[in-house]
N, C-alpha and C positions, 0 to 999 in steps of 0.2 A: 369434475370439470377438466376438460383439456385442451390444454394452455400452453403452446412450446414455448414463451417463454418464461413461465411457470417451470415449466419440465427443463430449462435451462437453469432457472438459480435454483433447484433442486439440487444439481451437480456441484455447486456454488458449499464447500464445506471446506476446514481449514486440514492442509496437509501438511504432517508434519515428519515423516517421511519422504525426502525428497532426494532425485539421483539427479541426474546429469542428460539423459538419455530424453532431449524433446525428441515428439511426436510429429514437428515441424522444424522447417530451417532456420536459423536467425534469424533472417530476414524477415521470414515471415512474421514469427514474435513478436520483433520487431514493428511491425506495421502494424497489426493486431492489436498492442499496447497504444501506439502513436493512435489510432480508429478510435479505439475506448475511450480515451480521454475528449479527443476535437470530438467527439457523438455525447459527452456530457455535459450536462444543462449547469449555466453558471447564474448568477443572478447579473441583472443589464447587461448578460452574454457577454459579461467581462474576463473571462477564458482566462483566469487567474493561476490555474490549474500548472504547474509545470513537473516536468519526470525527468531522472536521470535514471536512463538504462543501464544496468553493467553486467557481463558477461565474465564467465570464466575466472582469470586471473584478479579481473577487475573488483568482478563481485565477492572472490576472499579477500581482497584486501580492504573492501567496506568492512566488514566483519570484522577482521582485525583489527580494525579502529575500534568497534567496538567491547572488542574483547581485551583491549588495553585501556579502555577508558573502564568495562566492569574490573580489573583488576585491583585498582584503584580502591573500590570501593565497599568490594563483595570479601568479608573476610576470607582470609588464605584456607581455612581448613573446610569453608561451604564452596570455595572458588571451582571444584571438579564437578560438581553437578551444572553449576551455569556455564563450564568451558562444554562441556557435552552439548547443552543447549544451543549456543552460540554455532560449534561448529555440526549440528544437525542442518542450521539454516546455510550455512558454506556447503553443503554437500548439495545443496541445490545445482541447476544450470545458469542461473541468475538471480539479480534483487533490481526490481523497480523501488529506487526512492523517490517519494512524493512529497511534492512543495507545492507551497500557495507566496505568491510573488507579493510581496506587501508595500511594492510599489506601485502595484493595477490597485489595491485594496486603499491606499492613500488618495491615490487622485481618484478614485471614486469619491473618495467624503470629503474632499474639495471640490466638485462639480456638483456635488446633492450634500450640499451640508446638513441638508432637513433628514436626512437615512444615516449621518454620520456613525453611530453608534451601532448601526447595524451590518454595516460590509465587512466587517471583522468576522460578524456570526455567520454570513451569508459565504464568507470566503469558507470557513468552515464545514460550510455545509457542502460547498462544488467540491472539497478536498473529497469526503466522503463518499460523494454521487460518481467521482472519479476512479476513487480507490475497489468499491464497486462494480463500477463497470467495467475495470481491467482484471477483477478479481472473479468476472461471472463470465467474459470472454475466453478468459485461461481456461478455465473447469470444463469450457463446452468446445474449445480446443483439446482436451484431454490432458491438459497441463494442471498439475497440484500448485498450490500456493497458500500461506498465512500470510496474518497481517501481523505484523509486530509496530513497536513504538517505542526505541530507546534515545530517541533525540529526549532533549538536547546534547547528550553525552558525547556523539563523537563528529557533532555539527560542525566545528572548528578544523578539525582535520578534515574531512569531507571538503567543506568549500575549499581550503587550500590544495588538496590534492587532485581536483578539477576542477578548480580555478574557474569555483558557481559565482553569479552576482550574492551582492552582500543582501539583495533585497529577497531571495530565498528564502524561506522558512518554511526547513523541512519538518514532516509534520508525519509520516509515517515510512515503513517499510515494508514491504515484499518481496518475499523469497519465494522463486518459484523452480520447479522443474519436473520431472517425472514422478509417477506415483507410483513411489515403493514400497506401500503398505496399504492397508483396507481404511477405511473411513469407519469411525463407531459411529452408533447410532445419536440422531439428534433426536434429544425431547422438548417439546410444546410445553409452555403454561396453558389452562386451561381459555379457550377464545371467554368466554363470561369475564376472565380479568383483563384482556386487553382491547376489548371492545366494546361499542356504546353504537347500535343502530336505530335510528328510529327513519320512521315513513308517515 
């Protein structure tokens, strides 16, 4: 079957070598990121969705928040395998952090008390359809990117250091930038395990 945007999240793989060297201007990234997110589907189009972009200096000093919060945690004598980690994703050209606003997701379940229970899960789900969508824009940009997820750990410094609203709740990360190494190959479970068609 052919399908360009099939053949678009084809490109869509995690990179874990990443340089400095975009393929495009900031600016441009820039807009690209801001398009992905207002072009993903929220539930009652509550665009819960928010991103802090950071560049450069910006985006190693996210990282070094996090690299003082694994410190912390990660005993001293394993701490040199996760500082390597940690600063693979610094060597990128940026990190979109992604938040879902739990103040859109509040007054949702005071307006439809009858859904209450469910705009937590549905913010969930736009976080994803988001993260996604700036993750399958990048790839087809020519831009490398993973998804990481060390919140809660350096959520406290973060808000303070760009002075985010309190109603924030960051919920993943991406490190993006140039692709300085090959992608290995993805493998499939078999379609009989994840599918059920009937006609």
């Amino acid at each position: 079957m052919s399908n360009s945007f099939l053949d678009t999240l084809k490109t869509r793989r995690s990179q874990y070598a990443l340089g400095k060297n975009l393929p495009l201007p900031q600016e441009d990234v820039t807009a690209l990121i801001q398009e992905a997110i207002k072009l993903s589907p929220s539930s009652f189009n509550s665009q819960s969705s928010r991103a802090v972009i950071l560049y450069a200096s910006q985006s190693d000093k996210f990282w070094g928040f996090v690299k003082d919060e694994l410190r912390k945690i990660v005993p001293a004598d394993a701490f040199a395998a996760t500082e390597a980690k940690i600063d693979s994703f610094a060597a990128g050209a940026g990190t979109v952090l992604f938040y879902e606003d739990q103040e859109v997701v509040a007054g949702l379940q005071q307006q439809f008390p009858s859904y209450a229970e469910n705009f937590p899960i549905w913010s969930e789900q736009a976080s994803g359809i988001a993260q996604f969508a700036v993750w399958s824009a990048l790839a087809n940009a020519g831009i490398g990117a993973s998804l990481q997820h060390y919140n809660p750990l350096p959520d406290a410094a973060v808000a303070a250091e760009w002075n985010l609203p309190a109603s924030w709740k960051l919920r993943a990360q991406m490190p993006f930038g140039s692709n300085e190494g090959a992608f290995g190959e993805k493998s499939f479970i078999d379609d009989t395990q994840r599918f059920r068609v009937f006609a």
